[in-house]
C-alpha positions in Angstrom: 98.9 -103.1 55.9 100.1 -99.3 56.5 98.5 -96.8 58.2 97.9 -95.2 54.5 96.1 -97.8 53.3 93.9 -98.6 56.8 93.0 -94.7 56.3 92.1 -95.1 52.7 89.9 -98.3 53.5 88.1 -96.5 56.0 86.9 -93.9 53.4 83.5 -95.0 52.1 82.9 -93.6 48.7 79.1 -93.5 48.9 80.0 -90.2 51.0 81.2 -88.2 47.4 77.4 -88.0 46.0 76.4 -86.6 48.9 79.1 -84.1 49.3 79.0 -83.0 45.6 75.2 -82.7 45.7 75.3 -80.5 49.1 78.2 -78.4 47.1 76.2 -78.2 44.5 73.2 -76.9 46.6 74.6 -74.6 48.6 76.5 -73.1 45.4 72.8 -72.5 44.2 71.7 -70.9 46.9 74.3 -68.2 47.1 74.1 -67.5 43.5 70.2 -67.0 44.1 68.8 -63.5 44.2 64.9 -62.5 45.2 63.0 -62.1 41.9 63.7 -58.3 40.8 66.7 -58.0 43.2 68.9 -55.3 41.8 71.9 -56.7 39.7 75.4 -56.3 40.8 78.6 -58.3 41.6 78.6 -61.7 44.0 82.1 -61.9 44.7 83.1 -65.7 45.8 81.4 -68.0 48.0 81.2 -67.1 51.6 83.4 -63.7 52.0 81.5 -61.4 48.7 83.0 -58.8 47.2 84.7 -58.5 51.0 88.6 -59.5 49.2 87.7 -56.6 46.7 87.6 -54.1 48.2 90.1 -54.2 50.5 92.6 -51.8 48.4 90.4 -48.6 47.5 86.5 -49.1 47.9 85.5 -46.1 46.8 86.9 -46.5 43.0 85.5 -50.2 43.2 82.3 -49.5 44.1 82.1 -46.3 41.5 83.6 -49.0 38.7 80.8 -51.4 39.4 78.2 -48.4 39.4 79.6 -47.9 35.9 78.7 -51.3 35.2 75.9 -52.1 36.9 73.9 -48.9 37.5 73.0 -46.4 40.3 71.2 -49.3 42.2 73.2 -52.1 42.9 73.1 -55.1 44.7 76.7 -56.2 46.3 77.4 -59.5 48.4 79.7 -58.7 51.1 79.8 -62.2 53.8 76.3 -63.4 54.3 74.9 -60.0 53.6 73.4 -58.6 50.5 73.6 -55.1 50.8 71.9 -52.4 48.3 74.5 -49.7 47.1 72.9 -46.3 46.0 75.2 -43.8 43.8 74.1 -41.1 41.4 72.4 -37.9 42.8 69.3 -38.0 41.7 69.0 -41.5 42.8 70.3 -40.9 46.3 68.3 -38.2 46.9 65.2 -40.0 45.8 66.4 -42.4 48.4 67.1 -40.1 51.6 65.1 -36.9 50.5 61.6 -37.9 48.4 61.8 -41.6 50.3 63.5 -40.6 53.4 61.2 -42.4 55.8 61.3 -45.6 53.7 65.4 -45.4 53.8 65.9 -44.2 57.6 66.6 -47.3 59.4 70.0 -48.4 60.3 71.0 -52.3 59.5 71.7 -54.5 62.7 75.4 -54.9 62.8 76.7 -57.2 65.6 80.6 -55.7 65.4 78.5 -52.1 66.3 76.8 -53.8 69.0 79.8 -55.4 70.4 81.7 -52.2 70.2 79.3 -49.9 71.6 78.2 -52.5 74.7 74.8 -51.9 72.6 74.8 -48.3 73.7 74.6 -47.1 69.9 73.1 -43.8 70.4 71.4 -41.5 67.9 73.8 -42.2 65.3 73.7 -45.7 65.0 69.8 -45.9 66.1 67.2 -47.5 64.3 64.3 -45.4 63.2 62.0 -45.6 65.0 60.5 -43.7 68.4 63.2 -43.3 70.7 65.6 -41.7 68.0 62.9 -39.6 67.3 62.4 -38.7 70.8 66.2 -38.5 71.4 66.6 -36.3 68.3 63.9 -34.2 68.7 65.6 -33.5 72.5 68.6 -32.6 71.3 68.5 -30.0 69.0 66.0 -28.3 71.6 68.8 -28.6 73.7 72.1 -27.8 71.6 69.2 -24.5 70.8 69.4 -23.8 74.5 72.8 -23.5 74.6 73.9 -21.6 71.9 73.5 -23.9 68.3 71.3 -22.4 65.9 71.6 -19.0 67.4 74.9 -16.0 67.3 76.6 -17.4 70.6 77.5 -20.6 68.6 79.4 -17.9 66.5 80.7 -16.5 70.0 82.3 -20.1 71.1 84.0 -20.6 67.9 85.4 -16.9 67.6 86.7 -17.4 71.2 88.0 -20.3 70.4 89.9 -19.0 67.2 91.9 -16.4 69.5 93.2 -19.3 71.5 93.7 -21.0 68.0 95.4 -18.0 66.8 97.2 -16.8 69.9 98.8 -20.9 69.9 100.2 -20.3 66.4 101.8 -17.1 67.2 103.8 -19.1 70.3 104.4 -21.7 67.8 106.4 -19.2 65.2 109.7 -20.8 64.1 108.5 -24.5 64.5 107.3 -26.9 62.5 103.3 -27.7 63.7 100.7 -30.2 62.2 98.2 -27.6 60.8 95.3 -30.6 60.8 96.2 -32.0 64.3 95.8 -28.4 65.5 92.4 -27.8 63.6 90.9 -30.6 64.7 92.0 -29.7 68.8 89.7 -26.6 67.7 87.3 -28.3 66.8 87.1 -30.6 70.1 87.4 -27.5 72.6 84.1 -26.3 70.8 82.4 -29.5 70.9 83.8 -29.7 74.7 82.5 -26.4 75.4 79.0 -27.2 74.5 79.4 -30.6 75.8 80.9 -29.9 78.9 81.1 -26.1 79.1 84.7 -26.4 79.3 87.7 -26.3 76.8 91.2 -28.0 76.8 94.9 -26.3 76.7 96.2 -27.0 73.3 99.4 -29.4 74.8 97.1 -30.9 77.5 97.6 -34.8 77.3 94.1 -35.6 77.7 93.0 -33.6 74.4 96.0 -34.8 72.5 94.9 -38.4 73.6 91.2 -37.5 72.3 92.4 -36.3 69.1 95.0 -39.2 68.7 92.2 -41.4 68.9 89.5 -39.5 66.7 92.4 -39.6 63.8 93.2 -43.0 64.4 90.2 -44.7 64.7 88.7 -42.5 61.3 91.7 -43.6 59.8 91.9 -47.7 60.8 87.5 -47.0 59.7 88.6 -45.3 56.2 91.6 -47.0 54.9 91.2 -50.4 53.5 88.0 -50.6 54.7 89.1 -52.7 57.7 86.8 -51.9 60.1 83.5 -51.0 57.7 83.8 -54.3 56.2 83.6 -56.1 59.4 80.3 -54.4 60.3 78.9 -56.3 57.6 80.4 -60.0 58.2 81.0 -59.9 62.2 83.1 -63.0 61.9 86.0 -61.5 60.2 87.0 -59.4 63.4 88.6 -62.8 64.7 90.8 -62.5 61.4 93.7 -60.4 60.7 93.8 -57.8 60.2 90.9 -56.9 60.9 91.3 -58.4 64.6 93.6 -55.8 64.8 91.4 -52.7 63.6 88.3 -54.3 66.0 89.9 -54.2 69.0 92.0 -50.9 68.8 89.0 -49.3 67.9 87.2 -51.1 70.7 90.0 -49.9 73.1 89.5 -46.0 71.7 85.9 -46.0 72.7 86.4 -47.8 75.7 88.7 -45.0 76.9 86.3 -42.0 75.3 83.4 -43.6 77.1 85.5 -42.9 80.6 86.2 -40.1 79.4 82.9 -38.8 79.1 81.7 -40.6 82.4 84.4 -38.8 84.7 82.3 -35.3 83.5 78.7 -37.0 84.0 79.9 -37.4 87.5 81.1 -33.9 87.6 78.4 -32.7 86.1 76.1 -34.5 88.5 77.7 -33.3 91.7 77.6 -30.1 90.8 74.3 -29.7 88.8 71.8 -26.8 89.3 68.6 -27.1 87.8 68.4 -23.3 87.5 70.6 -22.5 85.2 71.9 -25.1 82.4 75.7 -24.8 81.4 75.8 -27.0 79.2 74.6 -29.9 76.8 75.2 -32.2 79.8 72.9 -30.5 82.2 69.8 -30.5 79.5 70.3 -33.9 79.8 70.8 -34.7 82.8 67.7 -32.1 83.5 65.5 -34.1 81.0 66.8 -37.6 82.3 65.3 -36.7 86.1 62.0 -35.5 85.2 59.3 -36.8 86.8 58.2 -39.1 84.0 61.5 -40.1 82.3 63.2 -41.3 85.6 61.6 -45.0 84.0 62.1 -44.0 80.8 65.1 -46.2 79.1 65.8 -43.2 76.0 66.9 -40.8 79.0 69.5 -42.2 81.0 73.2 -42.6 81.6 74.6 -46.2 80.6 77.0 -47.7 82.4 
């Protein structure tokens, strides 16, 4: 007898009813939708509309708007996830409804990512964002947003802007690359109450990774996608995208440590420079010192 056939005796056929009624189950359960679920595309078993929209997600999502209306139901990995478009719709959502549509999905890749530090961006909510918001635009109002010397920092950082182009005449320069430097010496200065040289390697290494990581989160959808079926960051390529994103905030979170400890040394509770110091201010009252919304994460 040959191995073949020891193999094939070994097979016992009263296995292939079982297997095709488990198929055949778990093929009705992901077609089934909740009673009144929104109608929209299901995509193919296990990965959604994920293979879709891998190209341009945008114009897929608009086509199936088209199709299926301004409330739509999309599968992408385990997930069903509800797709809003249409303006008077998404501002019923976020503007009549907004604190029905506030909360932020769990998202293990985000977790993972941020070391579960999400912040007020990526924040449920609930309490502590409101807390945490309701601190800091008291705070960015102490030092300068919502008032004329926000208009001051950016002016003074336009005559460095300028002043750079003029030493720049003759040679070919990356208009975008440049605006966006601008843009993080502002941020820096409210941040930090400092601002970077234009050809410093640490700002260039900021901005390299803000326009990389925005572009490895925009195009193809490769790192978007993952936050909604965590097991495709083992898979390329969107291992790739998950880890070199992982290893840009990695490095912006030192970055933004080494001036918390700078900040800290040199901190004067009688007169605030900075965003940093409102913080830090509000994080070592007597009261918050517990308090897990105001601290520094390590």
């Amino acid at each position: 007898m040959t191995v073949e056939t020891q193999q094939a005796s070994n097979f016992n056929p009263g296995f292939l009813p079982l297997f095709c009624l488990l198929s055949v189950l778990l093929f009705y359960v992901w077609r089934r939708r909740p009673r009144l679920f929104p109608p929209g595309p299901k995509g193919l078993p296990v990965v959604g509309v994920i293979p879709f929209l891998y190209r341009d997600p945008p114009r897929m999502l608009r086509d199936w708007s088209n199709k299926y209306g301004s409330v739509m139901a999309v599968r992408m990995g385990r997930n069903e996830v509800i797709v809003l478009s249409g303006y008077k719709t998404i501002q019923e959502a976020f503007v009549t409804k907004s604190d029905a549509f506030s909360g932020r999905p769990y998202s293990l890749v985000m977790h993972k990512i941020f070391h579960k530090n999400l912040g007020l961006s990526f924040l449920d909510y609930n309490q502590t964002w409101k807390g945490q918001r309701q601190f800091g635009i008291r705070a960015l109002k102490g030092v300068g947003i919502g008032r004329k010397s926000i208009e001051s920092r950016i002016m003074e950082e336009m005559e460095y802007y300028v002043e750079w182009l003029v030493k720049m005449e003759g040679k070919p320069i990356n208009l975008r690359t440049f605006l966006t430097s601008a843009v993080a010496n502002v941020i820096a200065n409210i941040m930090f109450g400092r601002r970077f040289e234009y050809n410093s390697e640490e700002l260039q290494k900021i901005v390299d990774i803000f326009e990389e990581s925005f572009s490895l989160g925009s195009t193809g959808a490769l790192f978007y996608m993952t936050m909604f079926e965590s097991s495709l960051r083992f898979v390329p390529p969107f291992r790739g995208a998950y880890l070199k994103i992982s290893a840009n905030l990695d490095y912006m979170r030192d970055f933004i440590r080494r001036h918390i400890s700078t900040h800290v040394e040199s901190f004067d509770k009688n007169d605030y420079r900075d965003f940093c110091d409102a913080f830090y201010a509000e994080m070592t009252k007597e009261g918050n010192q517990s308090n897990g919304d105001f601290h520094v994460r390590k």
